[in-house]
Structure formats: structure tokens, C-alpha cells
VOMITI-477617 format. One line per field, with one value per residue (C-alpha): chain; x negated, y negated, z; residue number from 1. Coordinates in steps of 0.05 Angstrom, whole numbers, plus 5000, padded with zeros to 4 digits. Each point is the difference from the previous one (the first is absolute). Layout:
BEGIN
unit: c(A	...) .
px: c(X	...) .
py: c(Y	...) .
pz: c(Z	...) .
pos: c(NUM	...) .
***
This chain:
BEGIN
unit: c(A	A	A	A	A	A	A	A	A	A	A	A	A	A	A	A	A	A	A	A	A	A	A	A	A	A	A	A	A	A	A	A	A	A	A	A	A	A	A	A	A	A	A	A	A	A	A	A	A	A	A	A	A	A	A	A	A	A	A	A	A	A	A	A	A	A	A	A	A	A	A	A	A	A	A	A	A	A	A	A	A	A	A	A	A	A	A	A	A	A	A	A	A	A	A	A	A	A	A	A	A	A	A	A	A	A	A	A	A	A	A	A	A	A	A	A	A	A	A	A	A	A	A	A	A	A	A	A	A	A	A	A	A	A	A	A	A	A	A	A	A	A	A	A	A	A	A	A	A	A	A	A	A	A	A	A	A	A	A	A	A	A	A	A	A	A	A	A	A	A	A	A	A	A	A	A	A	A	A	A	A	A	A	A	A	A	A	A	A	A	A	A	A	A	A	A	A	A	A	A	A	A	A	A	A	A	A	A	A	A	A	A	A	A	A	A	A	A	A	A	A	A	A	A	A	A	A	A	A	A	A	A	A	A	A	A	A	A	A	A	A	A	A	A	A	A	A	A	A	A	A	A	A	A	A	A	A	A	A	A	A	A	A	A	A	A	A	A	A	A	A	A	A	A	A	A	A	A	A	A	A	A	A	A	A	A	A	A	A	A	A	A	A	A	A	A	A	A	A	A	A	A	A	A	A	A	A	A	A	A	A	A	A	A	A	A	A	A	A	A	A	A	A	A	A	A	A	A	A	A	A	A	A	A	A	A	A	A	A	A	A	A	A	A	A	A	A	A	A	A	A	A	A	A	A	A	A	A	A	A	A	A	A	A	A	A	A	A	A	A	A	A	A	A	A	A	A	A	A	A	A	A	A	A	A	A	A	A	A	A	A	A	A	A	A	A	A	A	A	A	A	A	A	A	A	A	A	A	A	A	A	A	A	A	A	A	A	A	A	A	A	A	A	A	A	A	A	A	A	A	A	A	A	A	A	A	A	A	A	A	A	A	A	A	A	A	A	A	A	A	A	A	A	A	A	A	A	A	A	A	A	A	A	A	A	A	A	A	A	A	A	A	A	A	A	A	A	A	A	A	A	A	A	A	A	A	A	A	A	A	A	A	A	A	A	A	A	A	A	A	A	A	A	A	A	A	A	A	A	A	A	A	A	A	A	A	A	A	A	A	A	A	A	A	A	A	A	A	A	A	A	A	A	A	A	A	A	A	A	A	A	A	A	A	A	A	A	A	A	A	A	A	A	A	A	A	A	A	A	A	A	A	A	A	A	A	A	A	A	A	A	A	A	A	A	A	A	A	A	A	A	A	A	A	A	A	A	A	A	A	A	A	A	A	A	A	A	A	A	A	A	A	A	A	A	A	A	A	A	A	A	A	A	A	A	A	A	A	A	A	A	A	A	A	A	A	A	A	A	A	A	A	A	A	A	A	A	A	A	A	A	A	A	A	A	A	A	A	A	A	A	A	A	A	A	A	A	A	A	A	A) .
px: c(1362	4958	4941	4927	4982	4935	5012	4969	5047	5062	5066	4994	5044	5027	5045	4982	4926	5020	5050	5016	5056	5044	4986	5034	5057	5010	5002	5043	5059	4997	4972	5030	4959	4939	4994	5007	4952	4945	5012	5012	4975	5053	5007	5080	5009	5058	5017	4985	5041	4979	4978	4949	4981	4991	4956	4943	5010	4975	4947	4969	5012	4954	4955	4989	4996	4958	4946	4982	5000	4952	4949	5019	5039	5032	5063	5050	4977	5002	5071	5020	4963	5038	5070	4980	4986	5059	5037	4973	5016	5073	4990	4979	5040	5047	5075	5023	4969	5028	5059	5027	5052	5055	4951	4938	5043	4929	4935	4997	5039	4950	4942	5024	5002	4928	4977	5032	4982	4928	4996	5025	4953	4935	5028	5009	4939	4948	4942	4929	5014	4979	4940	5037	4957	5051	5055	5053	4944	5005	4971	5005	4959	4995	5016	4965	5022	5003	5069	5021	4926	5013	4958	5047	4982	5058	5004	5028	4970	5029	5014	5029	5007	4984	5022	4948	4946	4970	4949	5039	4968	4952	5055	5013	5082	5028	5063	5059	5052	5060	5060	5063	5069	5005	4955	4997	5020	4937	5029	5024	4944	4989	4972	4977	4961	4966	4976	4970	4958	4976	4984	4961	4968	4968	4982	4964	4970	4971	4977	4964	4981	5034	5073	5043	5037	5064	5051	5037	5061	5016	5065	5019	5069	5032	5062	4996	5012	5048	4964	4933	4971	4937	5007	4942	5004	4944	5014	4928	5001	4924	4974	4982	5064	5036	4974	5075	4989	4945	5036	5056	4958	4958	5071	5028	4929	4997	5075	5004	4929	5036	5060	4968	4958	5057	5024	5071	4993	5041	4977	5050	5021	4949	5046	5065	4980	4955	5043	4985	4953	5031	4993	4938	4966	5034	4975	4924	5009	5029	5063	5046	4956	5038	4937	4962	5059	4999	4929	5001	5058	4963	4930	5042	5034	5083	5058	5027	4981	5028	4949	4939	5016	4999	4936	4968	5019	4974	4936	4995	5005	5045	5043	4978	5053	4986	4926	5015	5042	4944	4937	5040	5026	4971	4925	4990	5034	4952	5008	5083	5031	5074	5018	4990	5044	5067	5041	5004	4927	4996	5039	4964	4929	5014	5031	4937	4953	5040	4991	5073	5010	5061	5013	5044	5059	5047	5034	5069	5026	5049	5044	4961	4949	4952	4994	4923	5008	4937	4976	4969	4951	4999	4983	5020	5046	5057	4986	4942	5020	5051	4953	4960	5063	4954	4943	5048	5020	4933	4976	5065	5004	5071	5030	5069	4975	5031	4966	5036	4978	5039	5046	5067	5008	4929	4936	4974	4977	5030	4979	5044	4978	5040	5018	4976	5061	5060	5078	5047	5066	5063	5053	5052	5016	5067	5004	5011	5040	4972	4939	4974	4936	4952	4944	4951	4947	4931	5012	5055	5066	5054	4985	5074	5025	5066	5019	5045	4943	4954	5044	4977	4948	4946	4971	4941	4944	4973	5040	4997	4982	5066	5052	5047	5001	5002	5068	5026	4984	5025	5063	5023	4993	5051	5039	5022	5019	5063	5024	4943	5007	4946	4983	4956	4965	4953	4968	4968	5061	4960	4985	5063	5046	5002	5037	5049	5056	4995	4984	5054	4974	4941	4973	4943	5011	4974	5072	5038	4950	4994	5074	5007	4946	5043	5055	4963	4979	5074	5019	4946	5035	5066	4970	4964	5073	5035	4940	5010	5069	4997	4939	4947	4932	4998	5033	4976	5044	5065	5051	5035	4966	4940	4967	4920	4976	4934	4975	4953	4955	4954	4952	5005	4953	5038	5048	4968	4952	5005	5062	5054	5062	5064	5020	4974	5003	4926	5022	4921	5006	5066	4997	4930	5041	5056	4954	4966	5068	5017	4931	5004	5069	5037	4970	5053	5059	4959	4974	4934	4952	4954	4962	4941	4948	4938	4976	4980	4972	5012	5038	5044	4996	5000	4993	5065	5017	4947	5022	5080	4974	4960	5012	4944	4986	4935	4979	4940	4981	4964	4944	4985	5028	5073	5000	4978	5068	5047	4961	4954	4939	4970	5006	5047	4960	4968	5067	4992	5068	5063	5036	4934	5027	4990	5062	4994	5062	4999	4972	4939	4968	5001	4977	5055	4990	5079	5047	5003	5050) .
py: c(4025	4949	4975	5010	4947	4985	4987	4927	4984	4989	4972	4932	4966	5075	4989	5063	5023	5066	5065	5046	5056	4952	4952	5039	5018	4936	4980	5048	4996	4930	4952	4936	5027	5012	4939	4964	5056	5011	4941	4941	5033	4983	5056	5010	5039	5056	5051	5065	5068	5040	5062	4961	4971	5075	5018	4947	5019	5065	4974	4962	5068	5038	4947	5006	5083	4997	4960	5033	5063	4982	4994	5074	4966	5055	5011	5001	4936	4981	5016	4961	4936	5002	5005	4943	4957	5017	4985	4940	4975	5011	4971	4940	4989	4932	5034	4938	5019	5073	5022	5054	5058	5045	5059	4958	4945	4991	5000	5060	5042	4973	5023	5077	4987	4982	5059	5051	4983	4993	5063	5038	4968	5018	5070	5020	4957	5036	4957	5012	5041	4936	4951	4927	4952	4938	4991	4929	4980	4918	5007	4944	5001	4989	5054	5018	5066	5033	5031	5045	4976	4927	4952	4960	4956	4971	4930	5006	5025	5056	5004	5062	5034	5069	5046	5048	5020	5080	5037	5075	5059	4951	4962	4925	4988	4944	5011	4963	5016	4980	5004	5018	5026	5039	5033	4970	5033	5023	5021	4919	4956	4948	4937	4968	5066	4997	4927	5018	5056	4969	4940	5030	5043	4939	4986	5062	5011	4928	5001	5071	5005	5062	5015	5033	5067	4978	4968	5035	4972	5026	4992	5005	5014	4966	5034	5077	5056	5050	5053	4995	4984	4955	4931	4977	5001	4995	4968	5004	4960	5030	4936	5046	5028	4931	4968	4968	4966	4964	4977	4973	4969	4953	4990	4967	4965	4964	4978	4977	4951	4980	4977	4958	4976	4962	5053	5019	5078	5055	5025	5060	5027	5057	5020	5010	4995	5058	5054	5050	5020	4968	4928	5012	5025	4944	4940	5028	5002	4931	5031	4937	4959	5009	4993	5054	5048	4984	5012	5063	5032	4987	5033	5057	4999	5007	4960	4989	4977	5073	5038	4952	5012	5072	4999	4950	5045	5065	4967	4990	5069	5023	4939	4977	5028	5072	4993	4984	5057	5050	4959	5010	5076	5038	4975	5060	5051	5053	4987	5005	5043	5003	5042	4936	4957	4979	5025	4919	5004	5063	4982	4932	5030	5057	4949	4951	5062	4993	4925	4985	4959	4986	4965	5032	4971	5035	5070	5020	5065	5037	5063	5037	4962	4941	4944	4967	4942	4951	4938	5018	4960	4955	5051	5053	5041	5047	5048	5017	5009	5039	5049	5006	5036	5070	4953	4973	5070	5028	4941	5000	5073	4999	5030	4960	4935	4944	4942	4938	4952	4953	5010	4978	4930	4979	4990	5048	5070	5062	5069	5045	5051	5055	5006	5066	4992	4985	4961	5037	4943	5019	4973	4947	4946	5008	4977	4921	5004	5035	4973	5069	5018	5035	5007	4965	4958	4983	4954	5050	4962	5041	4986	4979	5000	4986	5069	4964	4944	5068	5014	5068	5042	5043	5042	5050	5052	5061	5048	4990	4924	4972	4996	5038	4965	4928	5020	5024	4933	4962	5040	5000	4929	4996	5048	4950	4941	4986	5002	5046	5075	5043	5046	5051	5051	5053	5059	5022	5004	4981	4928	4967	5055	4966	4936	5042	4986	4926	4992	4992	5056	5051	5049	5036	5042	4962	5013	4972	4939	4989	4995	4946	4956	5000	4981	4938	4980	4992	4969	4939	4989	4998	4958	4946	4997	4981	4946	4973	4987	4968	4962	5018	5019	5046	5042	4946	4945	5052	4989	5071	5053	5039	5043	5012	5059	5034	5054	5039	5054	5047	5036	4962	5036	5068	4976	4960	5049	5070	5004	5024	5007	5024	5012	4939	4950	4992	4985	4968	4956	4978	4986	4954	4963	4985	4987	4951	4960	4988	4976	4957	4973	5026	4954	4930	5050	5024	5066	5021	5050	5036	5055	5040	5057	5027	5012	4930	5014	4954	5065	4978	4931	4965	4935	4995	5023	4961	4934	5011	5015	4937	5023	5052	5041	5037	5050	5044	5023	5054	4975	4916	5012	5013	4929	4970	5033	4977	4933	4982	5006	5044	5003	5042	5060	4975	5003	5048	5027	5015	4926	4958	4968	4940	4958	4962	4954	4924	4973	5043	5059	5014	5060	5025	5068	5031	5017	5068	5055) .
pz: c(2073	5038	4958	5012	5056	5033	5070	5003	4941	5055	4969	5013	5059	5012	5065	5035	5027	5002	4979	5067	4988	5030	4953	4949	5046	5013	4937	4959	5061	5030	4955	5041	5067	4952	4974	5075	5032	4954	4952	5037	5070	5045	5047	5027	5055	4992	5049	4990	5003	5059	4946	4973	5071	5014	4939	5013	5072	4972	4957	5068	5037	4943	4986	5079	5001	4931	5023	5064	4953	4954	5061	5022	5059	5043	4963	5056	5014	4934	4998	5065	4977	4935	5033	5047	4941	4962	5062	5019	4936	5006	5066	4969	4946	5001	5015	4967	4932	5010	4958	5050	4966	5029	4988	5044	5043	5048	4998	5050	4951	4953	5034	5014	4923	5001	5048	4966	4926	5030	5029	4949	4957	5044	5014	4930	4972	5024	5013	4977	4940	4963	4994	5007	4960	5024	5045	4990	4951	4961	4932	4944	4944	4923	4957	4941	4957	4942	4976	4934	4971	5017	5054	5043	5056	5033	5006	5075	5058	5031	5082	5043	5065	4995	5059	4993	4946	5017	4969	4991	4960	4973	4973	5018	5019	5019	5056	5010	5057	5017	5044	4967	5015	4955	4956	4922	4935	4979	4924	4992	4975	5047	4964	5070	5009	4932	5016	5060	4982	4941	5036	5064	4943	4971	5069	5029	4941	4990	5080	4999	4932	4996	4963	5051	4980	5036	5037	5051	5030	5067	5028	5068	5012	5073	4999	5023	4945	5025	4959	5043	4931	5005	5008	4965	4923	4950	4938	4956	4925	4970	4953	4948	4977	5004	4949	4997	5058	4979	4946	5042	5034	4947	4965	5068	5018	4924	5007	5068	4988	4942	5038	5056	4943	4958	4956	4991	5018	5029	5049	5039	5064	5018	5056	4951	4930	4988	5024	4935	4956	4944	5042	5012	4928	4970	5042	4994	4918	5002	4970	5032	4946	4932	4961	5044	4993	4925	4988	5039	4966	4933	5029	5025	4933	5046	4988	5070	5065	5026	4953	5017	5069	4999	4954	5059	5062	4963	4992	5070	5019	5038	5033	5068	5049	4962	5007	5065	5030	4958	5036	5072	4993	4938	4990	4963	4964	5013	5081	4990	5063	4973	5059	5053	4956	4998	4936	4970	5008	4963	4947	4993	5006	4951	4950	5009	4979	4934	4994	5025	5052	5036	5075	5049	5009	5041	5016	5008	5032	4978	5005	4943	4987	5028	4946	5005	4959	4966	4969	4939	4977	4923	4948	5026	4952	5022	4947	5029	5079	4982	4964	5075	5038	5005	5023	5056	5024	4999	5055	5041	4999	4989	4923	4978	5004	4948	4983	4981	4954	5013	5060	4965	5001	5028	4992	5048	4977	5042	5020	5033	5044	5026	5079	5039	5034	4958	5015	4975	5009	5006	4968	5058	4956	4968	4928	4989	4942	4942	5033	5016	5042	4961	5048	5049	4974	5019	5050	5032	4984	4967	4921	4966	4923	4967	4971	4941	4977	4990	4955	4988	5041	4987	5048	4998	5033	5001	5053	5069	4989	5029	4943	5035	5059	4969	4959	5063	5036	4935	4997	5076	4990	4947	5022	5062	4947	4974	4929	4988	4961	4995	4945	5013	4953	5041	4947	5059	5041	5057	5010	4987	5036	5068	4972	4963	5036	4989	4928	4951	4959	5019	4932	4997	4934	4934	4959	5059	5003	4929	4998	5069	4957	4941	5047	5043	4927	4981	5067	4978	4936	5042	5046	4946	4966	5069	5013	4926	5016	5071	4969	5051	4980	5056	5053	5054	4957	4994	5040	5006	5038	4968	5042	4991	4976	5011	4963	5027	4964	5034	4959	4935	4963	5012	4971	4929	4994	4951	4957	5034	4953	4996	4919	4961	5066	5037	5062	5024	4939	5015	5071	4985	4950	5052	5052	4945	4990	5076	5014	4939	5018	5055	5052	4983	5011	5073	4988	5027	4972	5048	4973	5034	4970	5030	4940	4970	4929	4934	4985	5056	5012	4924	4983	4988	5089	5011	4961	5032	5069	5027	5072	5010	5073	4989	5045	5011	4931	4984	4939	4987	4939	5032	5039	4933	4971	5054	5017	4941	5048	5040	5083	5011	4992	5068	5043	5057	4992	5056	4976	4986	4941	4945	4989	4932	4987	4963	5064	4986	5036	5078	5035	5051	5047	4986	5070	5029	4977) .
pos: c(1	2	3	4	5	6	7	8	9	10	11	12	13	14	15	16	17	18	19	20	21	22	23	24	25	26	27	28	29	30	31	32	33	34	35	36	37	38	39	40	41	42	43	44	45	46	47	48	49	50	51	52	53	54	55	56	57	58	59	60	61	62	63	64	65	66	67	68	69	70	71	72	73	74	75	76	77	78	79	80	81	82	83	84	85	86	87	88	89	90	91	92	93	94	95	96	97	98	99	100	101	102	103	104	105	106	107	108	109	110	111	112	113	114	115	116	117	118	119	120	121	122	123	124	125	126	127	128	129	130	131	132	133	134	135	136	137	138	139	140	141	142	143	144	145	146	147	148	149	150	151	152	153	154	155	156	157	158	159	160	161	162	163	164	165	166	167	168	169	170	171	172	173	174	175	176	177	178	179	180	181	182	183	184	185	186	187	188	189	190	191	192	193	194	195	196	197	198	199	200	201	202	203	204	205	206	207	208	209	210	211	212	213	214	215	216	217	218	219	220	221	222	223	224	225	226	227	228	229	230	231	232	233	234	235	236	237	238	239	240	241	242	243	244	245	246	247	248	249	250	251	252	253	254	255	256	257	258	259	260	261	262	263	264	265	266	267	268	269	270	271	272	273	274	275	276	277	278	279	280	281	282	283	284	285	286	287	288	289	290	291	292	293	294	295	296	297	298	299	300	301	302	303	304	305	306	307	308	309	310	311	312	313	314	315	316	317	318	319	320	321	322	323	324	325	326	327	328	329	330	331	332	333	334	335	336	337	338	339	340	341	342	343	344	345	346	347	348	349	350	351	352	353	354	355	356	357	358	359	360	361	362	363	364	365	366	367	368	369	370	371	372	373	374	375	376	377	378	379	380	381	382	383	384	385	386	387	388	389	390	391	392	393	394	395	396	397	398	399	400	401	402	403	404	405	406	407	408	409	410	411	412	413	414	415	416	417	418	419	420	421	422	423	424	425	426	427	428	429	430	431	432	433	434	435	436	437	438	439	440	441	442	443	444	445	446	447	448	449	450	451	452	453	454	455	456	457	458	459	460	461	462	463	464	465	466	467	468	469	470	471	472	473	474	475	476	477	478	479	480	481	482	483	484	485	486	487	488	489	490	491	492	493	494	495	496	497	498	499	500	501	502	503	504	505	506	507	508	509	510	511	512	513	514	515	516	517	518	519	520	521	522	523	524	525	526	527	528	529	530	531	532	533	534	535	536	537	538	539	540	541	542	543	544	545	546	547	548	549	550	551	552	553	554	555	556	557	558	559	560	561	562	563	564	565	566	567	568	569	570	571	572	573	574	575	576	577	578	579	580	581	582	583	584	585	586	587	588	589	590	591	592	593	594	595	596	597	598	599	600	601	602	603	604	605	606	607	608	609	610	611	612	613	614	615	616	617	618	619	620	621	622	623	624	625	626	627	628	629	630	631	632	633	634	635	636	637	638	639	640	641	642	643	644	645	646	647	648	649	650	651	652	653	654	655	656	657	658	659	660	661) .
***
């Protein structure tokens, strides 16, 4: 922090008279021009782009329209004497020094430009709703103030150009416009913004003896938007709850004196270097000094820079681009209309009255379900948004949401939320190998997995979920592939019926099953003695033919559960323990375990399933506690059912929508 100066104590043989905002500009992006400019001043004439041409073409044009304003000048002729200004100045402007583009080749394309940015800006501006207290106002004085209980006069004068200064609701605000192509990120933080604020801050309040409530950036947009939305856009920082900004501002101010004083300093690039909160927080707190980082970690009694960090930006508040989006939309919770907002502004605004705050990122639609996807911001733990999923459907209006936290393989946070109208795919692609398709993702390609690398599938849901349908997809899939048999075992003698003319075997009463298992178990231990003796590990290194085998069991439970017997035998115990040793080891010798139950209790699905059957398909379920039995979490308790289903393999979870019947 700059040290308590008086003014008449001026560093001695300091170079520059004054510090304008671009000054600092200058400075932190072209230090070589600086020193010839302001330093040594040499002035070097440079041409100019034609945007920038345009903008203080602008600033003549409003300067011009302003000041017959402010003397209650007949507005219409207000307007046409700020046009001819701007215009003139165009006009007059050196071609030579012009840097022309494919977009503006000419100065007349460059004046439509003009006309219709200016225009637009006096339609939608509204004249008169304001007192203007200056107008393309000089003001360079010595700044004296006192900051976080300490006195500071700055040892260099401060200059700027202030577009406009108005008196508004009894509240001084100081305006800045601008003509831009497009509008700016408002949610980025914008170091050259910060600066300028600050600065003309200093200013306004130093000339009126009065501390302005804000800057307002207006931006005038010269290209037309094809929505008809306005073309003007306010952009309003209020002083008082950027506190931040101020100290930015005395952090930059200290180093960059020291600098053109003699000192070795770093001093960054406000256009590129602050692009994050975490930039930010730690050049204010000196954290790029190793003995300032040290001596805050021991006052804040953490052990990394990561933890002092966090500890630093939650004693901010929230962080700036947060603050920000809540200052523009939500001002207050007790004024919230959820009804005229958009569903990532629900969810954000409903999470913020919690003290969570996430960004919007982005939203993808899919067949099922549209994925809204967020930044969430440092702190923030997953534990705890996943706990707000009833919070979320409450605002959206909309029950079956799931939240994730993370979305796999980010760092974004996810919340699905169910289509009104649903995709239901169906199924063109023909297999790729065992490469089967399983379903259609998010993004609406056709979701494929290697049947054999499963090596052993689970599926479950509660009835009606889509079970059915998937095995049907899964097994007219296989049914086309060669050196496949299917083995099919149907209790219900319904779902599996339709393929029984292509499987090797089809049973659907337990003795007959019981006694195939105890068969396929024996063909393994055939099958590991003719691999042992060709020395292959598995049937993709054995050179004879060895056809795959799939196994398919519908119903599991019907069949494990209750104690069906015959004599001594226990035909459910049996069959588990078969079905046990071919998921343990029947996959090297290439058969392929698929079983399905609607019924997913630990009664059903034991560890022991569980541990031999890493491939899971979860369907709707009917209680949270069923998707913690087939996944180990919960979620699928809020699929909507009809093939909405969660695919959970070694390349972790996705959420697929299955193909029709």
C-alpha cells in the first residue's frame, strides 16, 4: 500500500506530472511507447483503426448534442447538431492515418456506422430524465483520502476526461460510453474497467466535493441485433460494494510509481492478466511477494497458497463477477419474480439465496433431458449442492431433476432437467463389432460399448422403466453377429420369447435353468483346459474357433429368491452359486453374463452381484435407496421412465434415453 504522503512532499525528479487512465494503460501494455510518450515526450504519430476513428467521432457527436442540452436547447436540434459534429469529424480525419478493414473499407461506410450507433443511442437514451452536472469535462487534481482507516495522499496528480458527470435520484454518477461491436462479458472482470472507475472516482469526487455512487458504462452497439433487442447497454459498478476495486487500484498506483521511480517491480497486463478472481485477490494481498504470502498464511494460521486464497476471497464476500450478476439481476431477494426468468437464472438465483453461487456456463439439449451446466465458484462443496435437488425443482417447476456435482470429468457442476417433449431414438446403426449401441446420449449421438470388456452386465428398474426394451435392443444386436449363441432364461415367459428362435437355448422353468448353469459352468472348465494347452490367456489369443456366449437372465430375483427345492437340492441357491462362478471367471474363455431384476434390493443384488458385475444399466427406480443398491448413489430414483436410463461402466456414468421397441 502507498504510504501516507502530503501532497507538497512530491517524489523528487518524478518523470511524469500526472496519472490519466491511459497512463496506466499505457503502462501495463506498452512500456517502450510509454516511456517515449509520457517519459521522454516525443509524440509518434500512428495511424489509427477506423473503430476507434468512429468512437471519438461519437464522443465529438455527444459532446456536441450534450451541450446544447444542458441549456434546454430544442432537442431535435440538439440531435442534428450532434450528428453534424460527429460527421464533420470523420470528414476531417487524415485518410492517411486511417487503418481501413474489410468490415469498414470507407469512410462513407464509416459514417452510416456513425448515424446509426448515434441514433440508436438518442432514441433509446431518453433525454432529460437526468440533471447533467458536466459534459467532456478536464479535471486534474491532487488526491487526498483516507482508505481501510489509513490517510493517503498520492504523490501524483491525477488527470481525466470524463464523458459525462449527472446528478440522478440525488445520486452523483459518472457515465462513460462507448461504441462497440459487440457487447462485453459483463461476468469477466475487466482490469482496464476497474482502473477507470476508480480513477474518475478520485476525480468527481475531488472536483465536487461529493463521492459519486457510480459508474455506468454505456455501450452502444454499431452493428444491428437481429433480435430487435436494445442497442444501448448499461453496465453500472456502485463504489460502495466494490471495495475490491479500490484495492486494485492503490495496489497498481504504488507499483507502477515505483517502477518509473527506479525500482525493480512487476507490474502486469490489466488487459490479460487479471482474468479471475484468483488473479485478482492475489495481486491486491501481495501474494506474488513470498514474504507477504508467508506472513499471511501464518495470520490466517493455512498451509498453502490454495487455502490462504480461499480464506482471502471469502473475506471479500462474495467474488466480484458473482456480486456482479446479483447487483445487475437480483438486487433483492424479497423483489425475486422467478416466473420472468430463464431456468439458469432460476437455478442460479435460488442457489444464491442459499449462499451458493455458481456462473452459467452453458446448456445442452437433449432427447430426454436438457443439461444446464455451471462454474461453481472456490468453496463451494458438492456435498452440499447435491443436497438442494428439491430446492431446484421447486423454482423450475419441473420434479426429476439431477444435479451433478461434478459433471464427469469436469469442473463444471450439472443439472438436468427433463424435456416436456421427449426423443424417443430408434435404433439404425447396426452393431460395430461387439461394439453395441446402448442408447443416445445427451448430445444426441448414438452412445456405444464393447459388450465383452463389460464383462458382465447388470441391469435394473422398477416395471415399466425400460428393461424390457433395452434387452431387446441389446439382444437383436447380437443376434446379427457371428460366432455368437445366446442363452436365454425368461421365468416370466414373456420378455425373452420373441428371440427364441435365435438363441441357442431358451428356459424359463428354474429346474431346467438350474441345470443349463451347471452345464455353461462345465463348458468354462472345458474351455480354460483347451486355452491352457494352446497357451492363450484368452479366447481372443486361441486359434480354433470359440464362439461367444451370452447369457441372458430376465427376472433374476425370481429366480434367487424363496427356496425352491427339489429333494435335498435348492435350486435358488444353486443357480446364484453358478451364476457367482461365471461372473468370477467365465469372461477369459468369452462368456457374458447379463442379468436383469426389477426388483433391486441387497436381497437381490449382494455385494457379491454387485462386486462381479461392474457393468451396471440403472433405470427408473422406485425409492433412492434402490439406485444406491444398483449404483452406490442415489439419481436414479429421478429417471422419468419409458428408456431414460443411467449407464455406469469403467468409463464412469452417462445418462442415455434407450431406442424405441
Amino acid at each position: 500500500m502507498i504510504k501516507s504522503l502530503t501532497t507538497n512532499q512530491r517524489i523528487e525528479n518524478f518523470p511524469l506530472k500526472h496519472y490519466s487512465y491511459s497512463t496506466f494503460i499505457a503502462f501495463s501494455t506498452n512500456p517502450i511507447l510509454f516511456k517515449i510518450q509520457y517519459m521522454n515526450g516525443d509524440t509518434i504519430d500512428t495511424t489509427c483503426n477506423i473503430s476507434s476513428v468512429i468512437g471519438k467521432a461519437f464522443h465529438q457527436a455527444m459532446q456536441a448534442y450534450y451541450s446544447l442540452i444542458n441549456i434546454n436547447s430544442d432537442e431535435q436540434e440538439a440531435i442534428k447538431q450532434g450528428l453534424e459534429e460527429g460527421m464533420k469529424y470523420l470528414d476531417e480525419y487524415n485518410d492517411g492515418f486511417i487503418e481501413f478493414s474489410s468490415t469498414v473499407p470507407n469512410k462513407q461506410k464509416a459514417q452510416e456506422i456513425l448515424a446509426f450507433a448515434y441514433n440508436n443511442y438518442v432514441a433509446e437514451h431518453k433525454a432529460g430524465k437526468e440533471e447533467i452536472i458536466g459534459c467532456e469535462k478536464l479535471i486534474e487534481t491532487d488526491v487526498e483520502v483516507e482508505w481501510r482507516g489509513e490517510k493517503l495522499a498520492l504523490p501524483v496528480k491525477l488527470k481525466g476526461y470524463l464523458d459525462k458527470i449527472i446528478q440522478e435520484e440525488k445520486k452523483l454518477k459518472i457515465i462513460d460510453y462507448k461504441t462497440v461491436r459487440s457487447f462485453s462479458d459483463d461476468d469477466k472482470i475487466d482490469g482496464a474497467k476497474m482502473i477507470q472507475a476508480i480513477q474518475y472516482y478520485f476525480l468527481v469526487a475531488a472536483e465536487y466535493k461529493e463521492a459519486p455512487y457510480s459508474m455506468i458504462y454505456e455501450e452502444v452497439k454499431t452493428t444491428k441485433n437481429r433480435d430487435g433487442s436494445p442497442q444501448v447497454r448499461r453496465y453500472e459498478i456502485v463504489y460502495s460494494d466494490n471495495e475490491l476495486f479500490f484495492d486494485f487500484y492503490f495496489r497498481l498506483y504504488d507499483d507502477m510509481t515505483r517502477a518509473i521511480n527506479g525500482e525493480a517491480v512487476f507490474v502486469p497486463n490489466i488487459f490479460t492478466f487479471f482474468d479471475n478472481e484468483v488473479s485478482l485477490i492475489s495481486y491486491i494481498h501481495r501474494l506474488d511477494v513470498e514474504e507477504n504470502a508467508a506472513k499471511e498464511m501464518k495470520k490466517l494460521r493455512v498451509n498453502t497458497i490454495t487455502d490462504l486464497l480461499k480464506k482471502k476471497i471469502q473475506n471479500a464476500g462474495n467474488m466480484r463477477k458473482f456480486l456482479q450478476t446479483a447487483e445487475k439481476k437480483f438486487i433483492s431477494a424479497k423483489n425475486l419474480n422467478y416466473n420472468k426468468m430463464r431456468t439458469e437464472e432460476k437455478i442460479q438465483t435460488k442457489l444464491m439465496e442459499h449462499g451458493m453461487m455458481i456462473q452459467f456456463d452453458s446448456m445442452v439439449e437433449g432427447n430426454t433431458v436438457d443439461l444446464y451446466r455451471f462454474n461453481p465458484s472456490i468453496g463451494l462443496k458438492m456435498s452440499k449442492l447435491l443436497s438442494f435437488s428439491a430446492d431446484i425443482e421447486q423454482v423450475v417447476g419441473v420434479s426429476g431433476i439431477r444435479v451433478l456435482a461434478p459433471i464427469p470429468n469436469t469442473s463444471l457442476v450439472g443439472f438436468e432437467i427433463p424435456r416436456k417433449e421427449r426423443i424417443f431414438p430408434e435404433i439404425t446403426a447396426t452393431p460395430d463389432g461387439f461394439n453395441l449401441a446402448m442408447g443416445v446420449d445427451i448430445m444426441g449421438a448414438v452412445y456405444r460399448f464393447d459388450i465383452t470388456k463389460a464383462p458382465h452386465t447388470l441391469v435394473a428398474g422398477a416395471t415399466g422403466s425400460g428393461k424390457s426394451v433395452f434387452l431387446a435392443s441389446i439382444l437383436s444386436q447380437l443376434s446379427t453377429l457371428p460366432k455368437v449363441e445366446l442363452h436365454l432364461f425368461d421365468p416370466k415367459m414373456v420378455e425373452l420369447s420373441q428371440f427364441r428362435s435365435k438363441a441357442i437355448e431358451y428356459y424359463s422353468d428354474i429346474e431346467s435353468i438350474y441345470l443349463a448353469l451347471e452345464q455353461l459352468v462345465a463348458e468354462m472348465n472345458v474351455r480354460y483346459g483347451r486355452l491352457s494347452e494352446a497357451g492363450a490367456r484368452n479366447i481372443d489369443e486361441y486359434s480354433v474357433d470359440m464362439n461367444y456366449k451370452f447369457v441372458v437372465i430376465d427376472e433374476f430375483g425370481d429366480l434367487i429368491v424363496g427356496n425352491k427345492s427339489e429333494g435335498e437340492l435348492n435350486f435358488s441357491k444353486e443357480i446364484m452359486k453358478n451364476i457367482l462362478i461365471l461372473a468370477q471367471k467365465a469372461r477369459a474363455c468369452g462368456i457374458h453374463l447379463i442379468i436383469a431384476t426389477q426388483r433391486p434390493s441387497t436381497q437381490i443384488i449382494t455385494g457379491d452381484i454387485k462386486a462381479n458385475f461392474p457393468t451396471k444399466v440403472a433405470f427408473r427406480c422406485a425409492k433412492a435407496t434402490d439406485s444406491q443398491v444398483v449404483l452406490g448413489e442415489s439419481g436414479a430414483e429421478k429417471l422419468l421412465g419409458k428408456g431414460d436410463m443411467i449407464f455406469s461402466s469403467d468409463e464412469g456414468d452417462v445418462r442415455l434415453q434407450g431406442f424405441k421397441n
